[in-house]
N, C-alpha and C positions, 0 to 999 in steps of 0.2 A: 495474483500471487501464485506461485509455484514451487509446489512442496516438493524440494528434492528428495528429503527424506523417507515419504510416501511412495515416492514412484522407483528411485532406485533398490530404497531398500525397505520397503511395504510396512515403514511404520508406520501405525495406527495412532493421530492424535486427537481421532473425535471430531472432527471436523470437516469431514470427507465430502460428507452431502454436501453441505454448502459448496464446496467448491468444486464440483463436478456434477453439481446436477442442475445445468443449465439451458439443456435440453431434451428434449423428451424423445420416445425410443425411437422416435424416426429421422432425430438428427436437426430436430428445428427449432427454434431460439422461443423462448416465449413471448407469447406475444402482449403479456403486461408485465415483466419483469419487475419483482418485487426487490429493490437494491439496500445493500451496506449503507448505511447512511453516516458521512463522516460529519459532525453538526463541528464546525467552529466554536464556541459557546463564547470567545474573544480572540479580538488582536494582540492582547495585554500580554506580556512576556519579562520573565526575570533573567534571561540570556538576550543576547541581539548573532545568532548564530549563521556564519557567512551561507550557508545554504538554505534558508527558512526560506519556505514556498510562500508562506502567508504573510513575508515581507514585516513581521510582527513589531511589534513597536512598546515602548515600556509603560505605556498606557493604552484602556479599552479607547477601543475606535469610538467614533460621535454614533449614537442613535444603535445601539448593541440591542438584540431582541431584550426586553424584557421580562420578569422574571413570569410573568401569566401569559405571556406570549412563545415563552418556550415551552411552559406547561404544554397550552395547544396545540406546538407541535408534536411533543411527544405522542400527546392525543392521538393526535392523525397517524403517527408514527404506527401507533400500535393497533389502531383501526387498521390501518393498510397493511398490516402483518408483513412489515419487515422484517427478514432475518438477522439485524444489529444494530446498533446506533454508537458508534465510535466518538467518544467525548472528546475535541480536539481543538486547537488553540492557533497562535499563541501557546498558553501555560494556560490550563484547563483550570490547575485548582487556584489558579490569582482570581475565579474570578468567585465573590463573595458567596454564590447561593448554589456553585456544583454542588456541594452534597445533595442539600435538600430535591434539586433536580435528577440526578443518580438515584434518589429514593424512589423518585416518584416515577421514573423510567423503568425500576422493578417492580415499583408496585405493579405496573401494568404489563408486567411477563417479558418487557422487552431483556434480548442478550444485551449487554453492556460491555463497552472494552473502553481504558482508560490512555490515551497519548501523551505521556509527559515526558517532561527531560528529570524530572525526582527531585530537585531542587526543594518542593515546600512539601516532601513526605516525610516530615517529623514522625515522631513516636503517636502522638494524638491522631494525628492526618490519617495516619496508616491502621490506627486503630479503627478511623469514623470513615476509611473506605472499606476494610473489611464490615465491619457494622452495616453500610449501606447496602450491602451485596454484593458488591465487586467483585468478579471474578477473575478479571485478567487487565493487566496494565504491560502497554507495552510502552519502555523507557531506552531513552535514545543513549549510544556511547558513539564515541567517531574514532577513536583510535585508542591510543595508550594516552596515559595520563599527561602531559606535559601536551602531545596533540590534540586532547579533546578540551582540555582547558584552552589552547588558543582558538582553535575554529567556533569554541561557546561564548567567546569572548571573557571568561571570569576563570582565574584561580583558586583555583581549590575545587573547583565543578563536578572532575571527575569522582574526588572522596566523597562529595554528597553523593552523587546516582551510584555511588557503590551499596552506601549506607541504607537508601532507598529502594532499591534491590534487594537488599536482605532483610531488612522492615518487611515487605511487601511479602517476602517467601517465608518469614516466619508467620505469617498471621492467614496463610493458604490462598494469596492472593497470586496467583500464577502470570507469571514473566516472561516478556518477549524481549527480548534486546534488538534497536534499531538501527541499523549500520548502515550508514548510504558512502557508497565506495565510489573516490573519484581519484583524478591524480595528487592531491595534498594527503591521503591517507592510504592507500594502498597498500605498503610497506605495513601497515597495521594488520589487515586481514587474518593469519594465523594468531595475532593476540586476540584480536576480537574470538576469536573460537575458543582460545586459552581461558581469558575473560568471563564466558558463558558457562565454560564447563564448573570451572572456580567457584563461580556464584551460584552453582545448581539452578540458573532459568530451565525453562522447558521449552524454550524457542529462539531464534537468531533468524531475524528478516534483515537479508542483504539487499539493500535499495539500490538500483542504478539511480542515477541524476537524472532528477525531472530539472527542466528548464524553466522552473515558474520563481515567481517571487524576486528575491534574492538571488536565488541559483539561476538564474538567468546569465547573470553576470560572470558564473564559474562555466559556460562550454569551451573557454579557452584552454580548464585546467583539467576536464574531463578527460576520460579514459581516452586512445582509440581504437578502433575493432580490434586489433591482434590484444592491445590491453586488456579489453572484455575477455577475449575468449580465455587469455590464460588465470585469469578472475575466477570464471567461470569452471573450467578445468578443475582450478581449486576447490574452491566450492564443492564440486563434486566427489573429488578424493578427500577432504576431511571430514565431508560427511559419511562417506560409508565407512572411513576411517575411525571413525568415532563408535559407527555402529557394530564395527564386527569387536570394538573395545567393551558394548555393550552400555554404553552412552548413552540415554534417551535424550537426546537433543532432537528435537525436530527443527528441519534448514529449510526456507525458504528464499527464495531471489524475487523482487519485486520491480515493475515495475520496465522492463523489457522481455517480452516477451519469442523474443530471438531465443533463450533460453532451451524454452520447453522444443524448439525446433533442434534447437544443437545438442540437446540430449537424445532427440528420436535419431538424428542422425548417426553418435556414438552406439546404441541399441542397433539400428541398423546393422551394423557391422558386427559386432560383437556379441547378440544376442537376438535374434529375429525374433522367438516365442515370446520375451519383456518387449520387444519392441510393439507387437500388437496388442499389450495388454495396455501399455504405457499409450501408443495412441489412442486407443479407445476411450481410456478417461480424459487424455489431454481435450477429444473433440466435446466431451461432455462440458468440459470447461467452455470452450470458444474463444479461446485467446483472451484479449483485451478487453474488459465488459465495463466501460467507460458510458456512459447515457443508459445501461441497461441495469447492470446487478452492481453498481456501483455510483455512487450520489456525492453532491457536497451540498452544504448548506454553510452560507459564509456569518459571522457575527451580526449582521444588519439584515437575516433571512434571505436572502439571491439565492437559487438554489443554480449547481453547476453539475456538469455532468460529468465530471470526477473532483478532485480535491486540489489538482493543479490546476485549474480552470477559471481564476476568480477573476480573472479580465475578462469572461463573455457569462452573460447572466441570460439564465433559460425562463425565468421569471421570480418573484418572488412570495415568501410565504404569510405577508400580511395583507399578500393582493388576493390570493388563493390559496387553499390549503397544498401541501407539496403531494398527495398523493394526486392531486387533480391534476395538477402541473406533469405529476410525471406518467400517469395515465393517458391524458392527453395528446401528450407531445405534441403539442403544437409549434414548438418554438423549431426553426429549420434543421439546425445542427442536430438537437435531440432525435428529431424523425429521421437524420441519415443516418446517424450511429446505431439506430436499430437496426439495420439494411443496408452494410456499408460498403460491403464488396464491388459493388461495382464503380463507387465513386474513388474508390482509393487508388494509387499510383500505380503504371501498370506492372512496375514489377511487384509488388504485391499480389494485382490479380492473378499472374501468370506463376507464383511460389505455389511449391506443391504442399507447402505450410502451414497456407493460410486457414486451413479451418481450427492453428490450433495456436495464433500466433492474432489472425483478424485486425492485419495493417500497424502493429503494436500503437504506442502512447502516439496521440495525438497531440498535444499539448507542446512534446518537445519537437513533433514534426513541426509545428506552428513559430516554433521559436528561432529555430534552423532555417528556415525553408522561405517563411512569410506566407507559407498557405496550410491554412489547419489539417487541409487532405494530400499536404504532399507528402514525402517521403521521410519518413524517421530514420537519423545519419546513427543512435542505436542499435541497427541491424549489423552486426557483423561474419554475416553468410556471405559465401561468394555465389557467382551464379550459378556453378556448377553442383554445387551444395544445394541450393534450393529449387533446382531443372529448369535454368534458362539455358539455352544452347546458346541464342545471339545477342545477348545485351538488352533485353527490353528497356524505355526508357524509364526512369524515375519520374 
């Protein structure tokens, strides 16, 4: 994630550490990195939404952890003092014993964040997620109304996740709104900001398209690079637009990391004294932290080493506990993503970027390319922008 809001215009949302303290003062990655855990809890889904990564379906998969087998993971979750455990699906509350689970995730100190599309946050629901501790549920919109009810496949969809959103802010459960921006919704983007301000959230995570799941099947209808960038551009002017309005929105872009390069770049030019401050925490971050400060764990325990990754299983958690699994790293891919520079394409190595970018999403380079370490078609720098002189190859 990359908080535009923070870095252009030094909002504060509490969050900081987490996201910029992923290396220590010498500039070096940890060497057991304790990740976000994103748990599936199901496949089970009351949408069939054309970009679902987890390919969801309107029943739980065969053999879903069960309800003392999540318990244990939690366990270890908070033995191995992770900074979060993101409840995520499918539709998290289809499935019968979230609550009780969310409870027992606080009881044991862990942070909690909720992934729904708002669908079954009734008046009750909303009531027994605040009860439970819930502090933050981020809820998905894809455009204006009449667009997010098609891409959700159900009418009426959008009036629930509005209803849901304001359930959720009336009872101090604090809101992220999830927008993953491709060519079917685009045209949407200043509503989606409209949207957020409307409903008093306290966050807007703009998604690029991962290539996993379902969305595999939409890179025909994805952005391309000049499309990113004037996304992007956006992004940035209605965020500090908001902020000089005096708007606490905090904006995030998730999930290309071209981003935080194309910002150092504008800073370059336009402000050199923001741009060393801005890279200094960008390398704190290290780009993409996919097998490092960031996990999945799929319904059936496979644990992946991000949350678009459910086609390659790094091992799973009824074989070993996952802090052992990701302690270990045993599994090949996990031990190159800790260490990945040099395996990555060579214009990646040779980008003067890469300590704040770190070869971006692998997943959609895998999806594109047919090799998990080639190149992510994502990046929309030219070479002169990132200091190739002659074409290095991809």
């Amino acid at each position: 994630m990359f908080s535009v809001t923070n870095l252009l215009c030094d909002h504060q949302a509490g969050n900081e550490r987490l996201r910029y303290g992923h290396r220590n003062a010498h500039g070096e990655a940890e060497s057991t990195p304790r990740p976000v855990v994103v748990w599936a809890v199901t496949k089970s889904c009351n949408l069939h939404c054309v970009h679902c990564y987890a390919s969801a379906t309107n029943a739980p998969a065969p053999n879903e952890l069960t309800h003392d087998e999540g318990i244990a993971l939690l366990d270890d979750l908070a033995a191995f003092k992770v900074p979060a455990v993101l409840f995520s699906g499918g539709e998290p509350l289809s499935r019968p014993d979230i609550l009780p689970l969310i409870r027992h995730a606080r009881s044991l100190g862990l942070a909690c964040t909720l992934s729904t599309n708002g669908l079954l946050i009734d008046d009750k629901m909303a009531d027994n997620l605040a009860e439970s501790g819930l502090k933050y549920a981020g809820i998905s919109i894809d455009g204006i109304e009449s667009r997010h009810d098609k891409l959700r496949g159900k009418t009426g969809a959008f009036r629930s996740t509005l209803a849901a959103i304001e359930r959720c802010r009336k009872r101090g459960i604090k809101v992220g709104v999830r927008f993953t921006v491709h060519g079917l919704n685009v045209d949407d983007l200043d509503a989606i900001f409209d949207i957020c301000v409307a409903s008093n959230v306290q966050r807007l995570c703009v998604y690029h398209l991962a290539y996993a799941g379902r969305a595999d099947n939409m890179q025909k209808v994805d952005l391309s690079p000049g499309q990113i960038r004037k996304v992007v551009d956006r992004i940035f002017e209605k965020s500090q637009e908001l902020h000089r309005q005096g708007t606490e929105l905090e904006v995030l872009t998730v999930d290309n990391h071209a981003d935080a390069a194309y910002l150092l770049l504008q800073l370059e030019k336009t402000d050199p004294q923001l741009y060393e401050k801005v890279r200094k925490r960008l390398e704190g971050t290290g780009g993409n932290r996919s097998g490092c400060n960031i996990a999945s764990v799929d319904p059936m325990g496979n644990v992946h080493y991000d949350q678009f990754t459910w086609h390659y299983n790094c091992g799973n958690v009824r074989e070993q506990p996952f802090s052992k699994i990701w302690t270990d790293a045993t599994d090949p891919r996990l031990a190159i993503l800790r260490n990945r520079k040099e395996h990555l394409p060579s214009r990646c190595q040779s980008c003067r970027f890469l300590s704040v970018c770190n070869g971006n999403l692998r997943t959609r380079a895998e999806a594109a390319t047919g090799d998990w370490l080639g190149f992510d078609p994502a990046c929309y720098l030219d070479d002169a922008e990132i200091g190739i002189t002659s074409g290095a190859a991809t």
